[in-house]
C-alpha positions, -999 to 999 in steps of 0.1 A, spaced: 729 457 802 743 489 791 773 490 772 801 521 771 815 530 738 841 560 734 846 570 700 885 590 692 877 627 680 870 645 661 842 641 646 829 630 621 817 600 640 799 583 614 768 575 626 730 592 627 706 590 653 663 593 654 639 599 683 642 615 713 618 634 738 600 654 709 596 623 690 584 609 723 611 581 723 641 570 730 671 586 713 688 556 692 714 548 667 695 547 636 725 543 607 761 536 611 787 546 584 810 515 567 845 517 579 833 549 601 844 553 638 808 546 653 815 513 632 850 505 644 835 512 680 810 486 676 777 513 676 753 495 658 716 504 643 690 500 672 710 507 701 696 531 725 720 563 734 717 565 773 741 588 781 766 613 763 795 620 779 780 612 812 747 631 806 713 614 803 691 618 768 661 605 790 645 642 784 666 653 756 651 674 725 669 653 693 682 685 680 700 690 719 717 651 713 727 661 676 744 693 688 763 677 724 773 647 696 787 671 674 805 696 698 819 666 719 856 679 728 884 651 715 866 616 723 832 608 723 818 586 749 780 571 747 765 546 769 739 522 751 715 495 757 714 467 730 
């Protein structure tokens, strides 16, 4: 069941991610900072990044969900499967 976490700007949002369409699979939350904002927003390693700000990763390059992460105007808001 997908789960929507927004995330108060700016960055940084404390968090990394791994895979994505290069990589063959699915973009996911792969570290989370202590104390960070991905932390306080309940991210956590292993979840799967389905959507940023309303846009799919299903065919995203991992360098294309690094950069929309980073340049995400004021709030950030991902939608993730556990």
């Amino acid at each position: 069941m997908p789960v929507t976490v927004t995330l108060p700007g700016p960055a940084p949002w404390g968090f990394r991610i791994s895979g994505g369409r290069d990589f063959g699979k699915p973009i996911t939350i792969s570290k989370v900072t202590e104390h960070g904002k991905a932390a306080t927003g309940d991210l956590r390693p292993g979840d799967v990044i389905v959507t940023i700000n309303g846009e799919s990763t299903a065919e995203m390059l991992n360098v294309e969900a690094q950069k929309k992460i980073k340049q995400s105007p004021g709030q950030l808001r991902l939608e993730v499967e556990r």
